[in-house]
N, C-alpha and C positions, 0 to 999 in steps of 0.2 A: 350753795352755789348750783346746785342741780334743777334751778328755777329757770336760768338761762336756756333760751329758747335756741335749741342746734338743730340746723337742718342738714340730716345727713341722708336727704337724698342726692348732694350733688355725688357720695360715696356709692351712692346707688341702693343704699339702706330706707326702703319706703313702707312707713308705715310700724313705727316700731312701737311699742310700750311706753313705758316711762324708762327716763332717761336721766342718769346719774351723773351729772356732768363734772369733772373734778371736785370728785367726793374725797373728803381729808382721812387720814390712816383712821381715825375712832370710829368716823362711819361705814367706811368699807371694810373695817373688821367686824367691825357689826352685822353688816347685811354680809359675808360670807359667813359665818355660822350662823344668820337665821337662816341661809339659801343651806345647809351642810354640807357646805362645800371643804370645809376646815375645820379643824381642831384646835384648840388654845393649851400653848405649854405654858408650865411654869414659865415666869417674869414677862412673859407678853407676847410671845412671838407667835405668830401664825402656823398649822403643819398642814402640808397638801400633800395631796397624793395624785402622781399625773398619771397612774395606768401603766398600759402598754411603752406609753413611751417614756421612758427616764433619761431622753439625751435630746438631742436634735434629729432629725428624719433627712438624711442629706441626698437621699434620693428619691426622694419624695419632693423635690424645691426644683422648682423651674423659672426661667427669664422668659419673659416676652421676646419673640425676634420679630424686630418691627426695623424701618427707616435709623431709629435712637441706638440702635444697640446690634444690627447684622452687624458690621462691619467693625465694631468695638470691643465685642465680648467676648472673651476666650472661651466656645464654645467646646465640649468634650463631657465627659461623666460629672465634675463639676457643676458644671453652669449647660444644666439640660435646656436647649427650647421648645418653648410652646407656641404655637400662632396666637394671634390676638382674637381668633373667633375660640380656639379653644379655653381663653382666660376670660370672655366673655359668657361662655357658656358656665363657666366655677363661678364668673363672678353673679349671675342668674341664681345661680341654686343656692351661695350663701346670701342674698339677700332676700330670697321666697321664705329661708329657713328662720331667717331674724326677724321677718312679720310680725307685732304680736308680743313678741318678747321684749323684756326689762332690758336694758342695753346701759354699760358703762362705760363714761367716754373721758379723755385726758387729753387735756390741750397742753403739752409741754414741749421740748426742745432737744434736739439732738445736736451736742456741743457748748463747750462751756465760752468761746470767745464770743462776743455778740458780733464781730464781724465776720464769724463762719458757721454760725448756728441756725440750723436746720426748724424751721417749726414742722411737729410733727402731732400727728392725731391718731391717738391708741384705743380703739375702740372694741369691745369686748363683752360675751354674754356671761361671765365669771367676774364677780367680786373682786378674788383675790388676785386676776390677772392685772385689774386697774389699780390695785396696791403696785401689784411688781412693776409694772412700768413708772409709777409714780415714785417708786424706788429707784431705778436705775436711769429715765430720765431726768433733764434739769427742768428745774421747776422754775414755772416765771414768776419776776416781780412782782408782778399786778397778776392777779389769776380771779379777776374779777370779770375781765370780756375774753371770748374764747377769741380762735385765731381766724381772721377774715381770709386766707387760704394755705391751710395747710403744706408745706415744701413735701410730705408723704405722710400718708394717713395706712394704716394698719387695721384691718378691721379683722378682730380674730373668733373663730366661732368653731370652740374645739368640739363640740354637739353635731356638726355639720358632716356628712361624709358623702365622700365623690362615688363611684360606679365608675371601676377602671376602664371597663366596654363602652360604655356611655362618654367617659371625660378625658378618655386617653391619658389615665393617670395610672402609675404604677402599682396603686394600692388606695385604698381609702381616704389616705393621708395625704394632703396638699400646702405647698406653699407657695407662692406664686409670687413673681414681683412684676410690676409694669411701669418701665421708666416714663414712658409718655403719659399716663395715668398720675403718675405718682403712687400708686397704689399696691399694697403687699394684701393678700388674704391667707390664711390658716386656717386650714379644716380637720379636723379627726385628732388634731395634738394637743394634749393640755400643758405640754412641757411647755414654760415659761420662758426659757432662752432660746424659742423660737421666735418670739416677738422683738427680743434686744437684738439677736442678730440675724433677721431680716434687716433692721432699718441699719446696722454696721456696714453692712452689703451695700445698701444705696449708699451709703457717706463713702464708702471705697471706692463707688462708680464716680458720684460727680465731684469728689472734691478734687481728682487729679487734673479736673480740667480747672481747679484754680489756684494750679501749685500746690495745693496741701499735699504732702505725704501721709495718706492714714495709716495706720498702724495698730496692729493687734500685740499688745504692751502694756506695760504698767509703767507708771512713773512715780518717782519722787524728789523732793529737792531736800539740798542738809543745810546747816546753819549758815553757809557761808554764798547762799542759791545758785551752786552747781545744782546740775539737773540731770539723773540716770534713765535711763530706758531700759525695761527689761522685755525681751522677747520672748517665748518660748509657750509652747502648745500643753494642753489640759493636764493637768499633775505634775508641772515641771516645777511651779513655785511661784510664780508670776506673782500671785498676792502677796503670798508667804513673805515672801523676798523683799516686796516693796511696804510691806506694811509692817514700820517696824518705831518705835519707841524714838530713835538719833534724830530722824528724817519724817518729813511733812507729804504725805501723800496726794499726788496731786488726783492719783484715777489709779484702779489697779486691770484695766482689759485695752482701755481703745484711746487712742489720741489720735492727735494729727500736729504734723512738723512744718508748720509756714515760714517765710522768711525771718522773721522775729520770734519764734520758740515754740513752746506746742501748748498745746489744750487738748482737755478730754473731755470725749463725748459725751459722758456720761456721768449723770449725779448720783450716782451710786455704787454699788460693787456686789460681786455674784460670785461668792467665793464656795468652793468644793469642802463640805464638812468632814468628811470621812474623818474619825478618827483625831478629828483639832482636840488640842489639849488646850489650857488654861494657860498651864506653865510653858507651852513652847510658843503656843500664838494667842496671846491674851488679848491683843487689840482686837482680832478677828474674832476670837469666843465670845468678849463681850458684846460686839456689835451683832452677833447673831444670835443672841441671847435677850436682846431688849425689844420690848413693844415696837410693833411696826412691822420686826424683821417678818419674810417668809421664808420658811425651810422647807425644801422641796424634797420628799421621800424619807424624810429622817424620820426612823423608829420611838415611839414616846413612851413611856413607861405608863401600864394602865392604871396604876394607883397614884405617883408622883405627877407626872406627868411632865418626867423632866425629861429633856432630850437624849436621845440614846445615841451620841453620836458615835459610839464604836458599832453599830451593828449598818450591817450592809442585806439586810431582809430585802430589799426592794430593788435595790442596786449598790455600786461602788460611786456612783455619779450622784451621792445626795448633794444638795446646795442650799446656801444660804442669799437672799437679796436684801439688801437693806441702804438706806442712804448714806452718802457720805457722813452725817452729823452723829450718825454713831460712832465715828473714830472719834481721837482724841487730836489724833497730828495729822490736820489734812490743810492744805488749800483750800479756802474757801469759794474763791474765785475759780479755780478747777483749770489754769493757765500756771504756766514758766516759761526761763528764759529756751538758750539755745542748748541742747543737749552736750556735756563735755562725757559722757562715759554711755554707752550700750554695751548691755550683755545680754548674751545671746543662750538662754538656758537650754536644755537636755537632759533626760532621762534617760542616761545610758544603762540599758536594762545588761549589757556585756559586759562591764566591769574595765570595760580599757582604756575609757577617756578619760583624760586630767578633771580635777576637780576645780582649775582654772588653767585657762592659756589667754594669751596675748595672741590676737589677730594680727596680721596685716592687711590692708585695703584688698588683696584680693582676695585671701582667705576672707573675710567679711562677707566679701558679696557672693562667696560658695557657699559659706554655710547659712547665710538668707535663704538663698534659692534653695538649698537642700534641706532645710526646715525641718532639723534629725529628730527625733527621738526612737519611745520605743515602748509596746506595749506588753505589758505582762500580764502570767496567768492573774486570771480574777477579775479582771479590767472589764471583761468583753465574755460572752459569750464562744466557745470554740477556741478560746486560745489559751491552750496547754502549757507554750514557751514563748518567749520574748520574739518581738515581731517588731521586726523593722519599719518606720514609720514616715513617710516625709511629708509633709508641708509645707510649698513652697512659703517665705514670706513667713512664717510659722503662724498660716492662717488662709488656707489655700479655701475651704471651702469659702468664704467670705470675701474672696476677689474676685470682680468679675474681668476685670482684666487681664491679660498676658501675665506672669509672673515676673517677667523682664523689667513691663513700665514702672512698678515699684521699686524692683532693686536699681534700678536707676535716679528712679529719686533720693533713697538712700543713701547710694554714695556719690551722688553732687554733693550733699547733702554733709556727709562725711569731709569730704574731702575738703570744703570751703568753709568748714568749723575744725579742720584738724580733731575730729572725735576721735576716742579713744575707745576701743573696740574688744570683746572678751571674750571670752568660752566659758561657759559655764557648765558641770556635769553634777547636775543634782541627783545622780540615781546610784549606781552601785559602782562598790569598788572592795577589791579585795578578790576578785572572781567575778564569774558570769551570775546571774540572780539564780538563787536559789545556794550559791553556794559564799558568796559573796556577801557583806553589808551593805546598808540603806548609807550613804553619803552620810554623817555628822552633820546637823543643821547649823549647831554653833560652829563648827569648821569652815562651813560654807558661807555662814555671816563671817564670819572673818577673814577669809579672802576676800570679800565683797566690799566692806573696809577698807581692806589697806589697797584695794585699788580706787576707789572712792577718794582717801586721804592723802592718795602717792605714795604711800610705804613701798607697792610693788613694784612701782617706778624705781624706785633705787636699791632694788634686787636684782642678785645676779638671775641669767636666764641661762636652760639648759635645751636644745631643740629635741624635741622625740622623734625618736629614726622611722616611725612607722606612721606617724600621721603630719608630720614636720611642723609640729604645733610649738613655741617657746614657751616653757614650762617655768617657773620660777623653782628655784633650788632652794628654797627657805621662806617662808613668812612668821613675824611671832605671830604666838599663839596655834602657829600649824605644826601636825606632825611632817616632819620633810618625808618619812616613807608613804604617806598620803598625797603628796603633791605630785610623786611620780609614780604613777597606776602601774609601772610593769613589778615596782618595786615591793607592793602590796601583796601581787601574787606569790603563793609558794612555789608553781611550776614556772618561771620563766618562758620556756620554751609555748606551753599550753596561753600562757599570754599571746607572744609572736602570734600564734597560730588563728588567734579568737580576732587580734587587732588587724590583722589582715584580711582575712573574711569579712570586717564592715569596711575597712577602707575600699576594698574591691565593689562593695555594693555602693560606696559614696559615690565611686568614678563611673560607675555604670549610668546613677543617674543624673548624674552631672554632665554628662555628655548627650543629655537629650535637651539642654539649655544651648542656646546659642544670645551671649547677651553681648546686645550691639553697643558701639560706644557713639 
C-alpha cells in the first residue's frame, strides 16, 4: 500500500522521502526495529521508550485564536493561545525538518458511527507511532485509496524542537492545534498519547456543534444491550472496570452520546500496565501481550525478554496500545444503544468516600463539573501525600469548551433517558492512603453488578451525614462495614475530621461554576 502516491504538501510537508502509506502491523514492526526504534518482547508486542516525556506535556499544547475559536474556546492555563503567525512559524520549522526524511502516514478515522466519523491523517517520522495510531484509530473498509481530504491531519515529528525565544513556546516541546487548518503538529514528544488526544480535543471542539456529547469514558453493554458509561480520570479504572468477561466492550476512553446512543471514537484501547496481573485483568494482559500491541516504557527482562510489568524504572505511567480485536468481548461495530447506567469513578486517596452511592440529577452534574480524584505518592514527581485533583468533565485538559457546555449536555441528556447515575470510589478505604487499603477490585465488580442488574435498586439506602451521598446498607457479596467508609475507620472522630476537609475543598470549587439552565 505504500505505492500510493500522497501529497502532502497541501499539510505543508514538501519534499519528503519515501513515504509508507498505511503500512500493516508486520511491516511497521519491521521497519521500527530495522530504524531501533523498538524492541521485540516475548509473544509479539512491541517496547518503546519515549524519553523525557512519559505522559502528555499539557503545557506545552496550544489552540490557535483565530475568527473559529476567540470567542468559543475556554481560554486560561488549559487551552493556551497562539496566533496563527506564531503556529505558522512551528508549522515552517516542522516541515523544513521533514525534508528528506522517510515519513509514515495513515489514512484512518476518528469515530466508529460512519455518520459522525471524522477522517483523519496521522502522519509521522517513527515506525512505531504509525502502529499506535493504526492501533487506536478505526480503520477503514477499503484502505486501498487514501482520504481525498482529510477532516484533521496530525503530522507528528518528535526529532523537531522549537527555540522558546524564537517560537514563543514554553519549552522545546510543542503541540499545537488549528481548527481552521484542521491541523495538530507535535514537536520534541515521542509520548504516543499525544497524538490520540490531540485529535480527542478536536472531536470535543466540533462534535458539540452537532449535538454529540463527547465524552472521556468507557463503555460497555451486557447480555440484555443495556449500555454503562464509565467516567473517571488516569488510574481510576475506566479500562479495568469496563473490560471485563459478563459484558461486550464497546471503547474503553472516548465516545460520544447522540440522540440514538453512543459510539467510540476509537478502534483501539490504551490501557496503563503498571502492575496488571493475569489473574485480576486477563482480558487486558492478553491483549497487551500479543503481536501488534506497543507498550510504552515497560521494563523487559534482558534474557527472557518478557515484560516486566511490575517495575516502574521509567515511570508509574507505562502503557499498553493495541486494537480492539485483541479482546475477546468487544463490539465490533464500536456503537450502542442509549446509556441506562453512568459511573462516575474516583480515586479517593482519603479513605472517606463510599465505594458506591446513588446520585441525584444534581449531584451528577457537581460531581462532572468537579471531576474528583486524587494523586499519590509515586504517581508524579514532588508528591510526597495525596493531592487533591479536579477535572472538570473528568477530562478538562481535552476540552476546549467551557466546562458548563458539556455538563449540559449530559444532563438533557440524563434527564430525557431517566439514566441512572453512580459514585464510584475505586481508591482507599479503611483510612487515608498509607494507612488505609487499596479498594477490593472484586468488591468493586460487585457493586458494579448489582447496579447493572438492579440488585441495588431494591436495597435499602442509608444518606451519609458529611457528603449527603445515599449509601446502600447491604449488597451480596459485599462487606456492609465496606459500604460505609466512616464504618471501616478505627477513629471515627479522625474520619469526621479527614471527610470534612475534602468536602470543604469540594464547595470551594464548586463555587467557581456557575452552570446556566
Amino acid at each position: 500500500m505504500s505505492s500510493v502516491d500522497i501529497d502532502l504538501a497541501q499539510h505543508g510537508v514538501r519534499r519528503p522521502g519515501h513515504i509508507h502509506w498505511n503500512r500493516t502491523e508486520p511491516a511497521l514492526c519491521q521497519e521500527s526495529l530495522k530504524r531501533s526504534e523498538s524492541w521485540l518482547a516475548r509473544g509479539g508486542p512491541l517496547v518503546v521508550k519515549t524519553g523525557q516525556h512519559t505522559g502528555r506535556s499539557p503545557k506545552d499544547r496550544f489552540i490557535v485564536d483565530d475568527e473559529v475559536t476567540h470567542e468559543t474556546v475556554n481560554w486560561g492555563e488549559i487551552n493556551q493561545p497562539i496566533s496563527p503567525e506564531g503556529f505558522d512559524r512551528l508549522h515552517e520549522l516542522i516541515a523544513s525538518h521533514l525534508e528528506g526524511r522517510d515519513l509514515f502516514v495513515q489514512d484512518l478515522y476518528a469515530g466508529a458511527d460512519p455518520d459522525y466519523r471524522m477522517p483523519v491523517r496521522i502522519v509521522t517520522e517513527l515506525a512505531w507511532h504509525s502502529l499506535f495510531a493504526r492501533n487506536l484509530f478505526v480503520r477503514p473498509d477499503d484502505e486501498s485509496e487514501p482520504h481525498d481530504e482529510p477532516g484533521f491531519t496530525v503530522v507528528a515529528a518528535p526529532h523537531c524542537t522549537a527555540d522558546p525565544e524564537r517560537h514563543g513556546t514554553r519549552s522545546p516541546t510543542f503541540v499545537l492545534l488549528d481548527f481552521t487548518k484542521r491541523l495538530v503538529l507535535i514537536g520534541g514528544s515521542h509520548y504516543g498519547g499525544e497524538i490520540k488526544k490531540a485529535i480527542f480535543t478536536a472531536l470535543n471542539f466540533l462534535l458539540t456543534e452537532r449535538d454529540v456529547f463527547p465524552m472521556h469514558c468507557s463503555a460497555n453493554v451486557g447480555p440484555d444491550g443495556d449500555v454503562a458509561l464509565f467516567f473517571g480520570l488516569s488510574g481510576t479504572g475506566k479500562t479495568t472496570l469496563s473490560t471485563e468477561p459478563h459484558r461486550r466492550l464497546i471503547g474503553d476512553d472516548e465516545h460520544g452520546w447522540h440522540a440514538g446512543g453512543v459510539f467510540n471514537f476509537e478502534g483501539g484501547c490504551y490501557a496503563k500496565t503498571i502492575r496488571i496481573k493475569p489473574e485480576d485483568e486477563p482480558e487486558i494482559y492478553r491483549a497487551v501481550t500479543q503481536f501488534g500491541a506497543v507498550l510504552e516504557n515497560v521494563v523487559l527482562d534482558p534474557d527472557t525478554r518478557e515484560p516486566r510489568f511490575d517495575a516502574d524504572t521509567f515511570t508509574e505511567n507505562t502503557r499498553g496500545a493495541y486494537p480492539l480485536e485483541h479482546l475477546e468481548q468487544v463490539v465490533p461495530e464500536g456503537t450502542g444503544g442509549v446509556p441506562s447506567s453512568v459511573f462516575m469513578l474516583s480515586f479517593d486517596a482519603f479513605g472517606v468516600m463510599p465505594p458506591i452511592a446513588k446520585l441525584t440529577p444534581e449531584q451528577a452534574m457537581k460531581y462532572f463539573l468537579l471531576g474528583y480524584t486524587a494523586k499519590v505518592a509515586g504517581t508524579e514527581r514532588g508528591i510526597d501525600e495525596p493531592q487533591v485533583t479536579f477535572s472538570s468533565g473528568f477530562g478538562a485538559p481535552f476540552l476546549p469548551r467551557p466546562p458548563e457546555v458539556y455538563a449540559r449536555m449530559l444532563r438533557e441528556r440524563m434527564e430525557r433517558h431517566d439514566t441512572s447515575v453512580w459514585f464510584v470510589n475505586t481508591g482507599i478505604t479503611g483510612g487515608p492512603y498509607g494507612v488505609g487499603q487499596r479498594m477490593p477490585l472484586p468488591q468493586t465488580r460487585a457493586l458494579i453488578h448489582a447496579a447493572l442488574d438492579g440488585t441495588l435498586q431494591t436495597c435499602e439506602f442509608e444518606t451519609d451525614e458529611v457528603f449527603g451521598l445515599r449509601i446502600p446498607t447491604g449488597c451480596p457479596g459485599v462487606s456492609e462495614k465496606l459500604l460505609n467508609p466512616k464504618s471501616a475507620w478505627d477513629d471515627p472522630e479522625a474520619y469526621d475530621a479527614k471527610a470534612r476537609e475534602l468536602v470543604d475543598q469540594f464547595e470551594k470549587r464548586f463555587k467557581a461554576f456557575e452552570l446556566r439552565t
